[in-house]
N, C-alpha and C positions, 0 to 999 in steps of 0.2 A: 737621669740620676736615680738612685737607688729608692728615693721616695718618691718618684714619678716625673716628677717635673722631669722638663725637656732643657735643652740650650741649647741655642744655634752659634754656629762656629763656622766664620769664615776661613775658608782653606785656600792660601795660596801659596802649593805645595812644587818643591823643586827638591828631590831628593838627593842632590848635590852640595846644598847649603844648609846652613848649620840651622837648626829647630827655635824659632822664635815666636812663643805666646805672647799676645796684647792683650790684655783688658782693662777693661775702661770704669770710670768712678762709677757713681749714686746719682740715678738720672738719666746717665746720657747712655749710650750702643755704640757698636759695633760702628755700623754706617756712617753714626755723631764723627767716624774717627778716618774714614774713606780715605781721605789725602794722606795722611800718615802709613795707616796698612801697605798703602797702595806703593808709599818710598822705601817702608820695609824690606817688601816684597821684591823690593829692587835687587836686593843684594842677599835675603834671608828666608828660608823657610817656612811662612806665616800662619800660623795658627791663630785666632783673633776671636775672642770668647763675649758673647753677651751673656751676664749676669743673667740667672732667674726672672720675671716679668721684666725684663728689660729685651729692648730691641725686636728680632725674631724668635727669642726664644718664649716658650707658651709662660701665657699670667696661670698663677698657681694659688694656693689658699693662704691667705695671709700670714696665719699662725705656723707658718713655715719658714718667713722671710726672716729668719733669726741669723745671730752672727757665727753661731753653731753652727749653723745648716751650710751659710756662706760659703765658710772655709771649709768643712767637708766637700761641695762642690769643687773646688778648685783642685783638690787630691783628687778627686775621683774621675776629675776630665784629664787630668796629667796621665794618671793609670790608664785611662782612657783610647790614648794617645800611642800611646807606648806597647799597645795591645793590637791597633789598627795598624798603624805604622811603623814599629818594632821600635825598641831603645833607642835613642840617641843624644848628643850633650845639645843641652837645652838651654835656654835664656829667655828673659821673664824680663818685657817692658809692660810694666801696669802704671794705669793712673791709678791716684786716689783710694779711694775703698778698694778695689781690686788687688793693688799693694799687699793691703795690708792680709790679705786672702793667701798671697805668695810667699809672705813670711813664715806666715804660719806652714804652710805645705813643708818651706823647709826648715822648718822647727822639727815637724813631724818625720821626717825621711832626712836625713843629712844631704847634701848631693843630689837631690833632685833638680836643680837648680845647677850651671857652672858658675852666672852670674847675673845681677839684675838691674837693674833702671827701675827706680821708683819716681815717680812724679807725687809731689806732696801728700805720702801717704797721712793719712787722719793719724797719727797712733795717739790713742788713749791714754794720758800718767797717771798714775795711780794717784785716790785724794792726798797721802801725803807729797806729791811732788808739786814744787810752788810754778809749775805749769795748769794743773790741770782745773781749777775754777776759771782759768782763761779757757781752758778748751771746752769747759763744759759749755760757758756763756755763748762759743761762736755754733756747737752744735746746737742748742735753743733756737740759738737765731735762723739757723738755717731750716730748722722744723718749722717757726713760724713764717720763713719766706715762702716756705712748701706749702702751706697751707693758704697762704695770699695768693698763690697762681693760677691764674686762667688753664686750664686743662680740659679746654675743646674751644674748638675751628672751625670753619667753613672750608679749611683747606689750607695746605702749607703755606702758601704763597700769604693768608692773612698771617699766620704765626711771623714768617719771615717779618713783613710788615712791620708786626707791632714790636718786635725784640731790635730792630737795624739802628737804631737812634738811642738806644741803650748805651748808658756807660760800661756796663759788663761786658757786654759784645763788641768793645770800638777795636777791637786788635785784629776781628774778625773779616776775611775776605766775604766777598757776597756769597760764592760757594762753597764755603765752609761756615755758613749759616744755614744755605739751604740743605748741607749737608745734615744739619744740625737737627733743624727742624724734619725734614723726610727720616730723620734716624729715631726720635722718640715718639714720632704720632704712629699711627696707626687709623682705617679706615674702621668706623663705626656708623652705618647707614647713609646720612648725608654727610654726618659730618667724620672731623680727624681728632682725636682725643689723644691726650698722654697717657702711649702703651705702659711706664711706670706712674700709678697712680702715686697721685697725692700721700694715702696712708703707707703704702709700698716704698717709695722714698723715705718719708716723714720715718720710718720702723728705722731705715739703713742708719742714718743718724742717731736716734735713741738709743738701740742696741750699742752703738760703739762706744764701749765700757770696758774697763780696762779688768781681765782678771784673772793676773798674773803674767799676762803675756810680754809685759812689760818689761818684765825684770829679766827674763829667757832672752831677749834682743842678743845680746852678747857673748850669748852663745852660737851667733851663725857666723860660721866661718867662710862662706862664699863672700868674695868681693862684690859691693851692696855700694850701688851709686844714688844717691837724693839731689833729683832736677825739681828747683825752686825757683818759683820766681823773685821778683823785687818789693812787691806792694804790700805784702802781708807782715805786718812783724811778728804775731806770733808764730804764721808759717814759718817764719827767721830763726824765731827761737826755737821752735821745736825741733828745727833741722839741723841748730847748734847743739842741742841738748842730744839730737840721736848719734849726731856725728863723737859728743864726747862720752856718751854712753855703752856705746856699744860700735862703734870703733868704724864707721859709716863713711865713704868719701859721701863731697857733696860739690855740687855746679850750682849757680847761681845766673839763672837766662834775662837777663833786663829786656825791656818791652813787653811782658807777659803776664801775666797770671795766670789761675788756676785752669785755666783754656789752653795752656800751651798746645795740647796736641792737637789741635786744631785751629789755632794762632800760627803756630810758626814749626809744619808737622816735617816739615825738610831739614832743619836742626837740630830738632830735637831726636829724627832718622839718624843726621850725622854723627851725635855725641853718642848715642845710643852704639851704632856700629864701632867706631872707636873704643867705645870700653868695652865690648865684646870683643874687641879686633886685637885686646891685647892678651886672649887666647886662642884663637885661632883665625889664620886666612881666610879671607871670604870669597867664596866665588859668586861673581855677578855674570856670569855667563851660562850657568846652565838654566834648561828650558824650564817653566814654572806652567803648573796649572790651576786654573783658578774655581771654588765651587763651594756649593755649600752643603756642612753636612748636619 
């Protein structure tokens, strides 16, 4: 990136099929997201971005991890992209914060984007919308769950362990746990810690404050899909409020929550192709390479 940091980006490239970036929320990687890439990859061109201190990509100085800097990354790996690999129409499945990273890109460019799948992006309402003392209270919450977490191991296999019997993880296969788990530690002498620290998450939720981007929503003219699940009702509302704000289709996946792409990463493949599929044929046959750069 232009101020140093690094980011690692899964490439599973087939220059036949049409240009699909992933990225993933606050917390989790690339790898977190393995089963999913991997059905993308089936059919689409995969480009697959870990966040700044997240995943493989290098931890950076904290006073960096702003929601400024964020979104600037996300234009600057599109540019990126596009420089390595020349032009071409592109499509944007993000979870979560990463979303909201995508928006903004095309706020910034018109058309960077042909169309996107967002998975229950965060977006911030402004204090006077009678959304956002709701939104503020569930990001609190989440800083102080961040700050209650155990963030180092003896090794995956304990992490595995102690999260399998979790209510938050019961939707979870065993390897798309241990996907989970191998995707945010990292090796630190004997033991495995969380490659996003504690204050490095705990920042991605504070920073997400709304100023003005809110009101812009409505101004993006690419067809803009919001995959939500069933459990959340403000997730509900906020994805009723974007739908009637700024003009958003939206799906609603039962059995799931905020995990879907690693819950259930083969339909949420399917729905994702399908609304891509309603500009352009896919080819699932030509040859794909797999790497990282």
């Amino acid at each position: 990136m232009s101020d140093g940091a690094v980011l690692s980006v899964r490439c599973c490239y087939a220059a036949n099929r049409p240009r699909i970036l992933i990225g993933h929320g606050n917390g989790f990687s690339v790898n977190a997201f393995a089963q999913l890439v991997d059905s993308v990859a089936t059919w689409g061109s995969v480009l697959a971005i870990d966040l700044r201190n997240h995943g493989l990509s290098s931890r950076y100085k904290l006073e960096a991890h702003t929601q400024a800097r964020l979104r600037l990354d996300m234009i600057e790996v599109i540019d990126h992209f596009d420089k390595v690999f020349g032009p071409a129409p592109t499509y944007g499945l993000f979870h979560s914060l990463s979303g909201l990273h995508a928006l903004y890109a095309e706020l910034n460019k018109p058309n960077r984007f042909r169309r996107l799948v967002l998975i229950e992006p965060p977006v911030s309402p402004p204090p006077t919308h009678n959304l956002h003392n709701r939104q503020i209270a569930a990001q609190i919450s989440l800083v102080e769950a961040t700050q209650r977490r155990r963030d180092r191991f003896s090794s995956i296999e304990e992490m595995v362990d102690r999260l399998r019997d979790r209510p938050r993880f019961q939707y979870l296969s065993l390897q798309a746990l241990q996907n989970y788990c191998g995707g945010v530690l990292r090796k630190e002498g004997k033991n495995w810690i969380l490659h996003c620290s504690k204050k490095v998450e705990s920042a991605g939720y504070e920073n997400n404050l709304d100023d003005g981007f809110f009101s812009l929503l409505p101004s993006i003219a690419i067809p803009v899909l919001l995959l939500s699940s069933d459990v959340d009702s403000l997730v509900q509302d906020l994805t009723n409020d974007l739908v009637q704000h700024a003009g958003f289709d939206s799906h609603q996946v039962s059995d799931s929550t905020h995990l879907m792409p690693m819950e259930i990463p083969e339909t949420v493949s399917t729905i994702s192709r399908d609304y891509f599929g309603k500009d352009v044929e896919f080819c699932s046959k030509a040859p794909r390479t797999d790497l990282y750069k």
